[in-house]
Backbone as ProteinMPNN parsed JSONL, in Angstrom:
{"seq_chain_A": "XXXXXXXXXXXXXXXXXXXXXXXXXXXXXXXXXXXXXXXXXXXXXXXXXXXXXXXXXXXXXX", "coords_chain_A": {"N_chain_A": [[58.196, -7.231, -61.599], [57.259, -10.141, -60.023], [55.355, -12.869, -60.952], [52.037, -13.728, -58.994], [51.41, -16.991, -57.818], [48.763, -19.278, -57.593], [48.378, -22.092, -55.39], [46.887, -25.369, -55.997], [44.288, -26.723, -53.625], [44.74, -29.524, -52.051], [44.355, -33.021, -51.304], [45.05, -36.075, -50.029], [46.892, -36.216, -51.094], [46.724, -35.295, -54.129], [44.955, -33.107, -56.39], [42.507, -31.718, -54.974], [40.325, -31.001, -56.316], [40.053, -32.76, -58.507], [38.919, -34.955, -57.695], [36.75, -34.196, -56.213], [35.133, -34.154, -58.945], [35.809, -37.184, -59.013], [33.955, -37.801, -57.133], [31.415, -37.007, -57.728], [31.279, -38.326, -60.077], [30.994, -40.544, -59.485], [28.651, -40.505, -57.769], [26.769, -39.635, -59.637], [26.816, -42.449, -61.282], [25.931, -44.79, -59.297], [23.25, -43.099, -59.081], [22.004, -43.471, -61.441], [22.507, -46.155, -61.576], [20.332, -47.098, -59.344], [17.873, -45.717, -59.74], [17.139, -47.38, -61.777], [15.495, -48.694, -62.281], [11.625, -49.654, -61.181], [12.148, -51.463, -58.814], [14.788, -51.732, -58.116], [14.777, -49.5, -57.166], [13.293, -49.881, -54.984], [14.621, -51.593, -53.806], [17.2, -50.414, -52.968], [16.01, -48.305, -51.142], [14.937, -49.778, -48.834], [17.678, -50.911, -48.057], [18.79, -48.477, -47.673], [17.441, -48.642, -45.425], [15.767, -46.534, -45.183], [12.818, -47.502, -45.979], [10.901, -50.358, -44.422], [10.941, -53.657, -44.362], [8.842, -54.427, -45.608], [7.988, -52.329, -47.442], [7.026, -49.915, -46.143], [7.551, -47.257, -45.176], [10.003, -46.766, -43.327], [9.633, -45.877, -39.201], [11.638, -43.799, -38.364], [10.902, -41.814, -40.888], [8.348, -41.614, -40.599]], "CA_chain_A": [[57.266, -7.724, -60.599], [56.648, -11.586, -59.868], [53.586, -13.563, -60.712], [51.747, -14.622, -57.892], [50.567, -17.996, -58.225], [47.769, -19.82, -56.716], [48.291, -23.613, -55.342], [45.708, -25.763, -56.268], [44.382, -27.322, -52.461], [45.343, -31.217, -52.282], [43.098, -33.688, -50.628], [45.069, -37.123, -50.116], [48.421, -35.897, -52.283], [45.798, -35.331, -55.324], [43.947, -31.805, -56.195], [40.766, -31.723, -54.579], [39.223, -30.92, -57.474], [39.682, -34.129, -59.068], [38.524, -35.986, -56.088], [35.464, -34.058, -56.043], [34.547, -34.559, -59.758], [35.492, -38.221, -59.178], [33.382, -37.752, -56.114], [30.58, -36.922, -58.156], [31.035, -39.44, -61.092], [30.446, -42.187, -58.927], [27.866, -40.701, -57.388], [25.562, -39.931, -60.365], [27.056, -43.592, -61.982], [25.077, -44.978, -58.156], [22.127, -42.15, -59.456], [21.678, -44.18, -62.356], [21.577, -47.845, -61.318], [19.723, -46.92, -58.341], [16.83, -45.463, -60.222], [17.045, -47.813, -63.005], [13.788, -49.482, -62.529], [11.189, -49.315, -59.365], [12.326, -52.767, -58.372], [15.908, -51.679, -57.368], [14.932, -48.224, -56.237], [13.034, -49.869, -53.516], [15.743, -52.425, -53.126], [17.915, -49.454, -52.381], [15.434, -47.454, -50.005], [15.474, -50.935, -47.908], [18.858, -51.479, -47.559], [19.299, -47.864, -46.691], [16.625, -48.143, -43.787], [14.16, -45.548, -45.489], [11.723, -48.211, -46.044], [10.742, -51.31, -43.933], [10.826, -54.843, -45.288], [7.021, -54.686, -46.202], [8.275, -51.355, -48.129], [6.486, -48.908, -46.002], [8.462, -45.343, -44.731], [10.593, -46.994, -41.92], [9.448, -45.289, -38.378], [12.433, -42.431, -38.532], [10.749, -41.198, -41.576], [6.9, -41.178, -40.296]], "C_chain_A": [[57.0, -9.208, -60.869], [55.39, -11.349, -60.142], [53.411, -14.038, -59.302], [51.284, -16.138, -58.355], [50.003, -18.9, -57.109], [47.925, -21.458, -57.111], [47.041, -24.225, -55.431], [45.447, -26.979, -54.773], [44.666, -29.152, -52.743], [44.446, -31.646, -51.057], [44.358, -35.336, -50.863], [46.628, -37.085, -51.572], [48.093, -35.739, -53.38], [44.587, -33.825, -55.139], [42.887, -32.131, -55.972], [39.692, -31.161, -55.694], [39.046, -32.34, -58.181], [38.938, -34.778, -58.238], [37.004, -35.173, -55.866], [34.562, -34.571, -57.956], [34.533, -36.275, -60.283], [34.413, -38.472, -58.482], [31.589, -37.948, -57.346], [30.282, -37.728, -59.54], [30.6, -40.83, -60.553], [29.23, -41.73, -57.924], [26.619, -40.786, -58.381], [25.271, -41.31, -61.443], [25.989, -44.589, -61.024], [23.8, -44.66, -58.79], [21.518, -43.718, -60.321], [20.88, -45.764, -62.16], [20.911, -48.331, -60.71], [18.203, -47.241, -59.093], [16.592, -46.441, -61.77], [15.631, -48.355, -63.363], [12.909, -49.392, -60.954], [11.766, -50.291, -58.529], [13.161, -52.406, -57.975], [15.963, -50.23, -57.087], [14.537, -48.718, -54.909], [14.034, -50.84, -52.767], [16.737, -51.42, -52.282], [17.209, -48.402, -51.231], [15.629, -48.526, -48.878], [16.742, -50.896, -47.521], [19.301, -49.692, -46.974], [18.661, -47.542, -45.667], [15.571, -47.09, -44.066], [13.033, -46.389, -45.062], [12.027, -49.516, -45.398], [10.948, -52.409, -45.013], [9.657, -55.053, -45.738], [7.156, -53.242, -47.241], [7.727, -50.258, -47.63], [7.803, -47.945, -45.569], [8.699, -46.287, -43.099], [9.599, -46.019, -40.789], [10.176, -44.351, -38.495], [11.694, -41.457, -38.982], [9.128, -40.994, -41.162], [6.578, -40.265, -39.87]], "O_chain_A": [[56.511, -9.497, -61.961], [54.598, -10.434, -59.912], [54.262, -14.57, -58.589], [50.738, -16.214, -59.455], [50.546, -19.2, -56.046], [47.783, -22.035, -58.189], [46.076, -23.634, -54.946], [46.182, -27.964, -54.702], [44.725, -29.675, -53.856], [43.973, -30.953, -50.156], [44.453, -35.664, -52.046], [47.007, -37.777, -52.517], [49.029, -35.97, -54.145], [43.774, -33.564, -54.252], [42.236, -32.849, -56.732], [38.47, -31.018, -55.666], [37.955, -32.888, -58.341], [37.927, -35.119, -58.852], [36.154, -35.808, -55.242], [33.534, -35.246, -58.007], [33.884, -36.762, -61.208], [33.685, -39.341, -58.962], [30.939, -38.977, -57.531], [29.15, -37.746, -60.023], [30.062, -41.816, -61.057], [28.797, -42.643, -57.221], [25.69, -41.581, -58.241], [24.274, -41.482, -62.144], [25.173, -45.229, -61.689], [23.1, -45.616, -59.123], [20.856, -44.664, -59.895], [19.781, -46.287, -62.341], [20.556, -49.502, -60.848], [17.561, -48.291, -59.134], [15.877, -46.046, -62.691], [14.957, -48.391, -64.392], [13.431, -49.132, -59.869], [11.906, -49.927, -57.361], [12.903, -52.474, -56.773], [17.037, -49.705, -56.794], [15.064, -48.319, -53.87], [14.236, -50.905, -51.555], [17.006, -51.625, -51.098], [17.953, -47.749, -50.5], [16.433, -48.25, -47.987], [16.843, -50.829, -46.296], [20.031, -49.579, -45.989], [18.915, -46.562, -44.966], [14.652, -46.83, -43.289], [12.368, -46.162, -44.051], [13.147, -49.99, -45.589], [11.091, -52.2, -46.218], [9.506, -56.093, -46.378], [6.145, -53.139, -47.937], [7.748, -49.324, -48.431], [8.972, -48.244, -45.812], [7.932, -46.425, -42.146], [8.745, -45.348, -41.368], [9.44, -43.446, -38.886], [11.496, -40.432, -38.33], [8.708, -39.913, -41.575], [5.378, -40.058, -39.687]]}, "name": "protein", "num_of_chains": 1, "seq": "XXXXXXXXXXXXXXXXXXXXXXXXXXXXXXXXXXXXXXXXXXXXXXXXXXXXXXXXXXXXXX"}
C-alpha cells in the first residue's frame, strides 16, 4: 500500500505557512515599535486616522 502524502498549500510559489509566520513577525516587530513609548503610539493612532490632529477619537470612532 502507498503513502499518501499531504502537499503543503503555496501562497506566491512559497508554503503559506512561512508567509504567515513571516506575516506575523513583522507584525509583532510593528507591535513593538508602535507601543514603544506613548509619544509614538499616538503618532501611530494619527497617522492611522483613529485620532485627530489635536489627538482626540477621530469622528468614525465617536
Amino acid at each position: 500500500m502507498a503513502k499518501s502524502t499531504i502537499s503543503t498549500p503555496t501562497l506566491h510559489g512559497s508554503p503559506y505557512r512561512l508567509d504567515v509566520e513571516a506575516e506575523l513577525k513583522s507584525i509583532e516587530t510593528t507591535y513593538k515599535r508602535v507601543t514603544k513609548s506613548k509619544k509614538t503610539a499616538i503618532a501611530f493612532l494619527k497617522r492611522a486616522g483613529i485620532l485627530d490632529t489635536e489627538g482626540k477619537l477621530a469622528k468614525p470612532y465617536r
